[in-house]
N, C-alpha and C positions, 0 to 999 in steps of 0.2 A: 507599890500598892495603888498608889495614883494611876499610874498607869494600866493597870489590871481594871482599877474602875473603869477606868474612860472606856477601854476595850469592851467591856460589857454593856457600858450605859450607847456605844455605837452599834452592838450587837442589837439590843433592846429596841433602838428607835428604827434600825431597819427591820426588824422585824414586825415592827408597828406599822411602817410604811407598807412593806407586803403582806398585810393584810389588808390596807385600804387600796390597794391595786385593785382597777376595776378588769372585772371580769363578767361573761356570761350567763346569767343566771337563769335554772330551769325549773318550774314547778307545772305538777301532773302533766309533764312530759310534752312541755313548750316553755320556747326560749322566751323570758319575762320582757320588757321591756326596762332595762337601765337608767338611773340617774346621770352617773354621770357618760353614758352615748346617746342622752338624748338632747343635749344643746347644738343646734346646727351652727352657731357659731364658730366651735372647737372642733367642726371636722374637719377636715382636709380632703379639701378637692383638687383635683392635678389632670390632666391628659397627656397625653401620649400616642406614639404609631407603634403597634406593635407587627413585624414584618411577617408576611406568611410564604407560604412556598412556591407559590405562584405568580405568572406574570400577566394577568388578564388584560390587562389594554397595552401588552404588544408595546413598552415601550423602553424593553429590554433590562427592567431591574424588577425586581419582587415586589410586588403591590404589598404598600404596607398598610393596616386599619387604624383608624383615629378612634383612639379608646378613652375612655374617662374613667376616674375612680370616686368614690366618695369613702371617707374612711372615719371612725372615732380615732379623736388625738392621742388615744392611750396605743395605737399601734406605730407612735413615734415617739412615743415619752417612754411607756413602759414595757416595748417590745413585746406588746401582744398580739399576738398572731390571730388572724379569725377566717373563717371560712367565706366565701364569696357565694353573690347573689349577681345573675348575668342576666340584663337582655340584649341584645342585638337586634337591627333593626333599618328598613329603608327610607324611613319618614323619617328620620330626626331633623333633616334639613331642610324639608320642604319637599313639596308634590308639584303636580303642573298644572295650571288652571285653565280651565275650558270648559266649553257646553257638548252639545251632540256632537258637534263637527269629529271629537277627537275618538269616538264611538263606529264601528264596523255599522254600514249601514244592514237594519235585517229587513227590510220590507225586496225580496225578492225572492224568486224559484230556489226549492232547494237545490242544490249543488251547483246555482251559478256564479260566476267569478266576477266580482264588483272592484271598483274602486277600493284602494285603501285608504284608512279614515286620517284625517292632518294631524301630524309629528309636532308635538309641542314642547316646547325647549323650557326647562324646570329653570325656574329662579332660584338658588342655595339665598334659606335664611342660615342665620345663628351663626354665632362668632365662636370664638376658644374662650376660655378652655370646657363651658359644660354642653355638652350632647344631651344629656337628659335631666329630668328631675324624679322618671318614674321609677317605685318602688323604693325609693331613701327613706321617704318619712317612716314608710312600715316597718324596713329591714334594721338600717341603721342602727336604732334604738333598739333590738333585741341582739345586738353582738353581730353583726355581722356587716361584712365590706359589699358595697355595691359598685358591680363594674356595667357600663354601658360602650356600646360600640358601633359606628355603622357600618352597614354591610357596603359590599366592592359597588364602587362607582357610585354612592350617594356619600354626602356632604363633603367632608375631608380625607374621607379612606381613599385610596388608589383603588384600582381596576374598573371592571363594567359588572354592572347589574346583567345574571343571566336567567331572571324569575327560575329558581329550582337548580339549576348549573353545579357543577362541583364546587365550585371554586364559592357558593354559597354555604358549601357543607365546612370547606376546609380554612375557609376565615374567622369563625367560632372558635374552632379547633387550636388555630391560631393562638388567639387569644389565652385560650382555656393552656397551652403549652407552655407561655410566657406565665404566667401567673402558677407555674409548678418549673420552673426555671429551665425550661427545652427552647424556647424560643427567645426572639434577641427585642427588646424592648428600647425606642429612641426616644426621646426627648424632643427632637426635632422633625419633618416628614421627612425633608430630607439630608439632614444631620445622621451623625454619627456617635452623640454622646446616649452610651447607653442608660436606662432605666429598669432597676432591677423591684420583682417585688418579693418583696425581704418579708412585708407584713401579713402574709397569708399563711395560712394550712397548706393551701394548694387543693381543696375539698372546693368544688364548684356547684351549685345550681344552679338552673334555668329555668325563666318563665318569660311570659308575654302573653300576648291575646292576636290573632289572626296573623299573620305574615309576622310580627315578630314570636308568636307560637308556633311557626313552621321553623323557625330557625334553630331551637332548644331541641328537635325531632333530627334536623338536619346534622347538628353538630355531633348526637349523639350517634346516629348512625355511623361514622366514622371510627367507634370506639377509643374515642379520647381519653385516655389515664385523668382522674380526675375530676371528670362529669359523672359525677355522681347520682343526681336524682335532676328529672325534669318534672315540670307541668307545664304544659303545652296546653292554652285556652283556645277553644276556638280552631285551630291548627288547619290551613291546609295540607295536606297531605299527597296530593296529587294534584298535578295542574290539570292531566286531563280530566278525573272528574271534580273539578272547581268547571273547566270549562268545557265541557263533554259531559253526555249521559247516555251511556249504552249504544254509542257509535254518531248523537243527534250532535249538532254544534247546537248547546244551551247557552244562556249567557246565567250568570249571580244573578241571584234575586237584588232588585234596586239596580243594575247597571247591562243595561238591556245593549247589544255591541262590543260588550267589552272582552277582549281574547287578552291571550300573553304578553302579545305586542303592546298593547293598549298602557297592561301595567307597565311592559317595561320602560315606554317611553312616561308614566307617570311617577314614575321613583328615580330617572336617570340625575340625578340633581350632586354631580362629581364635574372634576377637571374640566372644565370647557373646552380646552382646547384638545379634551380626551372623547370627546363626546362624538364626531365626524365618525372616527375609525372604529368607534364599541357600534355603534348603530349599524355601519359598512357590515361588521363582524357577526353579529350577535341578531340587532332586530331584522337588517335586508337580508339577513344570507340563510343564516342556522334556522332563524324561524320563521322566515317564510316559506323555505323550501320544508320546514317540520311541521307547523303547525296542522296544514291541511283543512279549509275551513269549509273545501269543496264535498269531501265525503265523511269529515267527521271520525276518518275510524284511530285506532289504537295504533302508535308506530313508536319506531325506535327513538326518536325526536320526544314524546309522550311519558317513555317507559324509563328515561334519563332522569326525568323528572315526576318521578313515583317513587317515593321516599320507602316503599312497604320494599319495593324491591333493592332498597342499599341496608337492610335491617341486618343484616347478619353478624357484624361486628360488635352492634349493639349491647352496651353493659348497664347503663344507668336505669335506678329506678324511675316507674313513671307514674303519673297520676294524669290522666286525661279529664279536660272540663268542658263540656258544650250544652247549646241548647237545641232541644229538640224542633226548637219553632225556627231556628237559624236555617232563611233559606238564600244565605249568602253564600259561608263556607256552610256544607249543609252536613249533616250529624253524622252521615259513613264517613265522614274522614279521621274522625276520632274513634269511630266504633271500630275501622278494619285495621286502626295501628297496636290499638288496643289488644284486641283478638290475639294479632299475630305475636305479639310481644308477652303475653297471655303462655300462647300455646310454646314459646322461648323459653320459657320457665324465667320469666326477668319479675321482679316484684313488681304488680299493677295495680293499679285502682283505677275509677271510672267515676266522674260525677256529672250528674245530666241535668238541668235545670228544665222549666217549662217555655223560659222567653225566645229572645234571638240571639241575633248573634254577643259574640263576648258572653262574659259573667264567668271572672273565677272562684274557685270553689270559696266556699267560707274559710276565713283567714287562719282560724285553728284547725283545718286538716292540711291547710298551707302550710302551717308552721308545726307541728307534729313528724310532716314529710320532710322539712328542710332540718327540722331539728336532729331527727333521727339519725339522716344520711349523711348530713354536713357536721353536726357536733359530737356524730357517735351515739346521741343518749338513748338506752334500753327502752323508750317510751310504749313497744309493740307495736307500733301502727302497722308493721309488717304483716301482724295478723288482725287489723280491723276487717271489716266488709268490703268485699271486693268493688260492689256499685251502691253510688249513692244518688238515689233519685229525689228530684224535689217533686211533689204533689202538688196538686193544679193549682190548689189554694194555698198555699204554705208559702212562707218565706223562703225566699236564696237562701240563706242561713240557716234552714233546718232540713237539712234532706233526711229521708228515711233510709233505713241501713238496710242494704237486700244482701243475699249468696253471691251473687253474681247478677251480671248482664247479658243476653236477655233474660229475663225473671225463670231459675231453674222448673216453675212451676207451669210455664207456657208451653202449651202442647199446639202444633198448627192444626187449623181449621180450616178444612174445605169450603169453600162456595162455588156454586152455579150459578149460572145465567138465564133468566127465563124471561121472554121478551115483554114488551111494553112500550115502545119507542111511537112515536114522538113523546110519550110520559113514560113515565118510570116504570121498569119493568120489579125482576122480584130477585134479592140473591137467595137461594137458598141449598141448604147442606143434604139437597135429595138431585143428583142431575137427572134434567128429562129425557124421555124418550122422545121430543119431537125436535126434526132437524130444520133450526129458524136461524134465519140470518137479517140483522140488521143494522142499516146506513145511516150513517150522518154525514151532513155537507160541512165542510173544512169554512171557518170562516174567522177571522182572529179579531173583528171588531168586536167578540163577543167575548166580556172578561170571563173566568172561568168561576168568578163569582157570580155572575148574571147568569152563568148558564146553571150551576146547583141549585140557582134560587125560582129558577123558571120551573114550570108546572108543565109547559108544553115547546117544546124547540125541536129541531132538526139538526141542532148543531151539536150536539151531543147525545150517547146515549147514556142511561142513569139506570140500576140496578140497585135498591136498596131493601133490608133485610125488615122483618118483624118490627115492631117498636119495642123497643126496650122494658122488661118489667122488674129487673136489675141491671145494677150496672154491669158494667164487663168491661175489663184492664185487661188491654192489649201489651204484649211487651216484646220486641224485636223487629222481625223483617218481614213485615207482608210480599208477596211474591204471587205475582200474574203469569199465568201462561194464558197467550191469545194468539187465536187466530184468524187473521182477519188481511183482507181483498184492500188495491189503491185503484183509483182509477190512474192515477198516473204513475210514473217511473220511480216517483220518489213522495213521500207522507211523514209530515210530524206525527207521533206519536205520544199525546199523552194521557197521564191516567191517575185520578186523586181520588183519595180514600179522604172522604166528605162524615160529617157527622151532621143531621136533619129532625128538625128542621132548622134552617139554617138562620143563626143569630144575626139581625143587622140592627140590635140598640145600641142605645150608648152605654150600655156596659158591657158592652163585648169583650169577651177575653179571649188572648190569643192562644187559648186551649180551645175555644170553641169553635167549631163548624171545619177548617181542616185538620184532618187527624195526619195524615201523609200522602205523600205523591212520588213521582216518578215520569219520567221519559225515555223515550226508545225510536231511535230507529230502524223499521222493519226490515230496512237494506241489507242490516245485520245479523239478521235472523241465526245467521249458523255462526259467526265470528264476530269478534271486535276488532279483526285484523284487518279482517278483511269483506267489505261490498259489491253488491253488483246492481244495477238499474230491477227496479220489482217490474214484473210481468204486469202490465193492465189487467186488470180483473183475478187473477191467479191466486187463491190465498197461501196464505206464509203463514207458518207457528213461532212465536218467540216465546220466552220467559227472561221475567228478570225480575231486580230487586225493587221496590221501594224505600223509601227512606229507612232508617232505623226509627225505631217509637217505643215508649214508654208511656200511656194514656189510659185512664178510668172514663168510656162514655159515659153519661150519665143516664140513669130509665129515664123512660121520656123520649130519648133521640132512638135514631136509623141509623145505623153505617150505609153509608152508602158508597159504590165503585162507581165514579165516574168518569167516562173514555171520551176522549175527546181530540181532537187533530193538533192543531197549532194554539201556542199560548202565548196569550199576548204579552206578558211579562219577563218572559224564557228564552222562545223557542227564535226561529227565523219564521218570517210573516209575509210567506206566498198569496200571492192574489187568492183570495175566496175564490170554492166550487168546485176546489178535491174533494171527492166522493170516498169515505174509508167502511167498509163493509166489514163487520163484525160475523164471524160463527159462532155462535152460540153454543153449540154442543163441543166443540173444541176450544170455548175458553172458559179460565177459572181462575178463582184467585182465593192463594192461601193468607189467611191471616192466623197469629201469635196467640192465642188467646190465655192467659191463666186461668187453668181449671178443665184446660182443651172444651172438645165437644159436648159433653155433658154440661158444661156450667151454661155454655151458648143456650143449648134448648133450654134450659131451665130459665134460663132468662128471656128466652121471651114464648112461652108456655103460659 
C-alpha cells in the first residue's frame, strides 16, 4: 500500500513539474515573450567552428566558420528543443580604417585607367567566445535559439571574403546543415572534439540588414533543408547593380570610389597570415581582371554575383524590407528578388518604408513570419497583404496593407518633352509635332541639388508638368527612353524624377523634392554586355529603369524629369564641357501613376 502511494505521489509531482516546463507561448499568432527565457543570466552562450565544404584560402583543409549560440537554459535542463534565429555577417570583427586614400579615385575621363586606391590591412577586434549581441534580447525571450556566425575570412572563420563568391552562399548553409545534424561541428578551430546540436528543431530563420541581409538571400538560394523563412533588410542583391547602373561605374550613395575591391579589402579582418595569398587570389586576380571599371558593362565575373540568377533552388519563405529613400543599397534590389520569388510561387511579402537605408519591418510582422514558419503556428500570415507600405507621415510601425507591389491600381503614364532650356521646359501627355533638340554642358561642380533649384542653368535640362490640383501616388518603375547626341566618345548619363518646388527648410523631409532617379550609360544603348566608343555628335536611343517608388506628390508641387550628365555624388567626374544633346521628340518618360491617365488630368485640370 505504501508503496502504491509513493508510486503515485512520484507520478503526481512529475506531473506537476511537466507542467511547469517552460515552453513557448503564442497569442493572436505571435510568439509571447516568456518569464522564464527572459533572464539573460540563465542563457547559455558557447562558440564553436562549424566545418563547410570548401577550401577557400588554399590551405588544404575545409575552411571552418566561428559560430556562436545563445540559448534559454530550459534547452539543457528540460530538453527543449526550439527553433533558430541566424545572422551571419562580415563586420562582427572589425572593418579597416581610412580616409579617401582607400577609395577609386573618380575625378577623370570616362573609361580611363587610373591608379588603384591603397589596400588597408583590417585590425580583428573581439575575443571568444561572443560574435554578436544582435537579435538576442528580441528573440531569446519569445522561445527561440539565436545563432550568429562570421562569413569566410573575417574574424575567426577560415577562408577569404569573395564580396558575393559561392563560398559566401555555402557557409550559411554550412551552418544551417550542422544545426539539422548534416554537418560536423568542433569545439576547437582546429580540434577535433565534436559539438552536436541536440537543442534544436532544426527549423532555421534568417534576418539581418545590408550585407548581412544579403547573406539570408545567399544561403537560401542554395536550397538548404531547413531555412525556412527569410527577411532580408536592406539586402544587396547584386554587386553589379550595388556598383553599376545600366552599364555606368556608379558608386553607393555616401561612398563616392567605392567598388568590390574597396569592400573587399574593408571586411578582410581573418587569418593574417591568410590574408597575402586571399588578396594574390581573390582581390589582384578574379577581380581585377572581372570587375571592369574601364567600360562599366555586364560580365561573367558580375553575373557570379547576381543572387536573382542562383534562385532556383530556392525554398524558404520570404519577407523583403527596404527604404525607398535608400540610396546606398537602392530599392531594385529587393523589388527584383521579390518579383522573381513572387512569380516562383514561394510565399512573399514586401515592406517599403519612406527613409534610408536599413529599417526592418515592424517587430509583429517579424514575429507572425518567424512564428508561423519556425513554430508551425496556423497564425495566416501566409494570406496577409502581399505589400506593406509606410506613408510619408506615418510611423515605421504602421504601414498600410496594399494587394500587391507596385499598387495593382497603377496604370503607366506617358510624358513628352517640350523644350524650355536654359529654364524649364514642359512634360506633357500630348507629344509635339516640332522636331527640337536640346544641350546641356556636363559639369559636376554643380550638385544635382543646385541644378533642380536653379531657375536658369545650362548644366542641365528640366521638364516639369502642370502644378498639382490633387495629389497623385506614383507607385513602381518610372522608365525613360532618350535620345540624345555626346560630343565626345563617352557621357555620364543621369536623370531624377524631382518634385517642385524644391524644399530647402529645416523641415525637409526626406519624401520631399526627389521622388527617383537613375543612371545610364549611352555606350550601352543596345546591351549591358556589351559597349562601344559613341560617335561625336550621332544620336543614340536608350531606355531604362528608374528606381522602384511608392510616393503621394502633394498639390502644390511639379514632377519634374531632370537630365543631366555627371553627378557629383554617384557618377565618375570628367573634366567639365561635355556637351550632351537631347531629342526631344524621341524622348519620354513613363511614370506609375494610380488611377493611370485620367486621375493625372484630373489633377492638374
Amino acid at each position: 500500500m505504501k508503496k502504491t502511494i509513493l508510486i503515485l505521489f512520484i507520478a503526481f509531482i512529475s506531473q506537476i513539474q511537466a507542467q511547469e516546463k517552460a515552453v513557448p507561448v503564442f497569442k493572436d499568432g505571435e510568439a509571447q515573450i516568456v518569464e522564464a527565457f527572459n533572464d539573460p543570466s540563465k542563457w547559455i552562450r558557447h562558440d564553436l567552428w562549424v566545418e563547410t565544404t570548401f577550401d577557400s584560402d588554399g590551405d588544404g583543409k575545409l575552411d571552418r566558420m566561428h559560430v556562436d549560440v545563445t540559448r534559454p537554459a530550459q534547452t539543457e535542463t528540460e530538453g527543449l528543443k526550439l527553433p533558430v534565429i541566424y545572422e551571419s555577417s562580415p563586420y562582427y570583427s572589425g572593418v579597416a580604417s581610412g580616409g579617401r586614400e582607400l577609395f577609386w579615385n573618380v575625378k577623370h575621363e570616362l573609361g580611363e585607367k587610373v591608379p588603384n586606391p591603397v589596400h588597408p590591412n583590417v585590425i580583428r577586434r573581439g575575443k571568444r567566445p561572443i560574435i554578436s549581441n544582435s537579435q538576442i534580447k528580441t528573440w531569446v525571450p519569445r522561445g527561440y535559439i539565436v545563432v550568429h556566425s562570421s562569413s569566410p575570412g573575417t574574424g575567426l572563420s577560415d577562408g577569404t571574403p569573395t564580396v558575393g563568391g559561392d563560398n559566401e552562399s555555402l557557409a550559411p548553409k554550412a551552418v544551417i546543415d550542422w544545426l539539422n545534424g548534416r554537418a560536423k561541428g568542433f569545439k576547437e578551430r582546429e580540434g577535433n572534439e565534436e559539438v552536436k546540436a541536440y537543442w534544436t528543431t532544426g527549423k532555421v530563420g534568417m534576418t539581418g540588414t545590408s550585407y548581412n541581409g544579403t547573406i539570408p538571400l545567399a544561403a537560401a538560394t542554395t536550397g538548404v533543408d531547413g531555412l525556412e523563412a527569410i527577411i532580408p533588410v536592406a539586402p544587396n542583391t547584386s554587386y553589379y547593380h550595388y556598383y553599376r547602373s545600366n552599364g555606368l561605374v556608379r558608386s553607393p550613395g555616401g561612398y563616392l570610389g567605392e567598388d568590390i575591391d574597396v569592400l573587399y579589402d574593408f571586411i578582410h579582418s581573418g587569418k593574417e597570415e591568410n590574408r597575402a595569398r586571399n588578396n594574390k587570389i581573390v582581390r589582384d586576380t578574379e577581380m581585377a581582371n572581372g570587375m571592369d571599371r574601364e567600360t562599366g558593362d555586364y560580365n561573367d565575373f558580375w553575373a557570379e554575383r547576381d543572387y536573382i540568377n542562383d534562385m532556383k533552388p530556392m525554398k524558404a519563405a520570404l519577407l523583403m524590407s527596404h527604404g525607398f529613400n535608400d540610396w546606398n543599397v537602392m530599392p531594385e534590389h529587393s523589388y527584383r528578388i521579390y518579383k522573381k520569388a513572387s512569380e516562383m510561387g514561394l510565399p512573399t511579402q514586401i515592406y517599403y518604408h519612406q527613409n534610408g537605408h536599413g529599417g526592418p519591418p515592424p517587430i509583429k510582422m517579424m514575429n507572425r513570419w518567424f512564428t508561423h514558419y519556425l513554430h508551425g503556428i496556423d497564425n495566416g500570415v501566409e494570406n496577409d497583404a502581399k505589400a506593406w507600405i509606410v506613408r510619408e507621415n506615418d510611423n515605421q510601425n504602421e504601414p498600410t496593407a496594399y494587394p500587391e507591389y507596385p499598387n495593382p491600381k497603377a496604370e503607366n503614364v506617358t510624358f513628352y518633352l517640350n523644350a524650355g532650356a536654359p529654364k524649364a521646359g514642359s512634360l506633357s501627355l500630348t507629344k509635339s509635332s516640332k522636331k527640337e533638340k536640346e544641350t546641356l554642358v556636363d559639369n559636376y561642380s554643380f550638385s544635382a541639388e543646385s541644378l533642380a533649384k536653379a531657375d536658369y542653368t545650362n548644366h542641365r535640362l528640366l521638364y516639369v508638368t502642370p502644378i498639382l490640383k490633387e495629389d497623385v501616388h506614383i507607385s513602381g518603375l518610372p522608365s525613360i527612353t532618350i535620345k540624345a547626341a555626346s560630343s565626345k566618345e563617352a557621357v555620364n548619363l543621369s536623370v531624377y524624377l524631382v518634385s517642385l518646388p524644391w524644399n530647402s527648410g529645416r523641415r525637409t523631409k526626406i519624401t520631399d523634392n526627389i521622388i527617383t532617379r537613375g543612371w545610364a550609360d549611352l555606350q550601352n544603348y543596345k546591351s549591358l554586355t556589351s559597349s562601344k566608343p559613341l560617335k561625336p555628335a550621332k544620336f543614340y536611343e536608350m531606355t531604362f529603369d528608374l528606381q522602384p517608388d511608392d510616393q503621394i506628390i502633394k498639390k502644390g508641387q511639379q514632377i519634374g524629369l531632370m537630365i543631366f550628365s555627371s553627378d557629383a555624388e554617384y557618377t565618375i567626374l570628367p573634366k567639365p564641357g561635355t556637351e550632351l544633346t537631347v531629342d526631344l521628340s524621341g524622348t519620354k518618360i513613363t511614370i506609375p501613376i494610380v488611377g493611370g491617365k485620367d486621375v493625372f488630368k484630373k489633377s492638374v485640370e
